[in-house]
C-alpha positions as CSV (number, residue, x, y, z in Angstrom):
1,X,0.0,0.0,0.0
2,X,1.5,3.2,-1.3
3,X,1.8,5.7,2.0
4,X,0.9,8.6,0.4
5,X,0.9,10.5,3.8
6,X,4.7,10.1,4.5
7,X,4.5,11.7,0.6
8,X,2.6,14.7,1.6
9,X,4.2,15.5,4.5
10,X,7.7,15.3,2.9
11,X,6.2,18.0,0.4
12,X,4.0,20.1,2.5
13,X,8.0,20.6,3.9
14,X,9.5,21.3,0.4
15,X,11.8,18.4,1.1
16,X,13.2,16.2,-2.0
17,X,13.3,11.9,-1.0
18,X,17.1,12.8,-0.8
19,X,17.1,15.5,2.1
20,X,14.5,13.7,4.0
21,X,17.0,10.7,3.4
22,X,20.1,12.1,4.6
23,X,18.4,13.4,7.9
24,X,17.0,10.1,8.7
25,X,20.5,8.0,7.1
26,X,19.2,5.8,4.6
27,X,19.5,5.8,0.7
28,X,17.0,7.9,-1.3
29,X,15.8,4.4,-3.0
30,X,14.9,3.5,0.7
31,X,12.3,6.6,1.1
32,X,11.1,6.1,-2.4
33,X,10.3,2.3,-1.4
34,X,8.5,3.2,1.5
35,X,6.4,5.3,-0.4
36,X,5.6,3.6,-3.2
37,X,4.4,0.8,-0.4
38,X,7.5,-1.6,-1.5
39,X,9.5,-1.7,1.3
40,X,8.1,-2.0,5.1
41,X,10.6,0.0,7.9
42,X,11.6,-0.5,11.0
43,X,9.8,1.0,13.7
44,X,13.4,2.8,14.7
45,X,13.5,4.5,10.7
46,X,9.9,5.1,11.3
47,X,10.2,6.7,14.5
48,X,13.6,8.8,12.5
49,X,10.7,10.0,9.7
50,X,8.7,10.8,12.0
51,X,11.2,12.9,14.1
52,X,12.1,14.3,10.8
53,X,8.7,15.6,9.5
54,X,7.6,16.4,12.4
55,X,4.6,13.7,12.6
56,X,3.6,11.4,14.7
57,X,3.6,7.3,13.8
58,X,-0.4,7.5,13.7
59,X,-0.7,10.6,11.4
60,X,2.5,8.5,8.6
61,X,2.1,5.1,9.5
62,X,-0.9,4.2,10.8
63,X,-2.9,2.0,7.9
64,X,-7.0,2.9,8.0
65,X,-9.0,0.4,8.0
């Protein structure tokens, strides 16, 4: 499932898959994954987005059901 959240919330801060890479230390192709719903993170990288973006793991990560 793509996470279009983490997406939004990466843009609503003007911030290209790279920058929000290198402040959370993993490779751009990681973030891209993660959006495009390919690749599943650990809670610690999600907790680093999360810092990152300023979000919380419910408003990025939480799946709707």
């Amino acid at each position: 499932m793509k996470n279009l959240r983490l997406k939004s919330a990466r843009a609503a801060l003007d911030m290209s898959q790279q920058q929000l890479a290198d402040a959370v230390g993993v490779s751009r192709q990681t973030i891209n994954a993660i959006e495009k719903g390919d690749y599943n993170p650990t809670i610690k990288l999600c907790l680093a987005i999360c810092k990152a973006l300023g979000k919380t793991l419910d408003e990025l990560f939480w799946e709707e059901t």
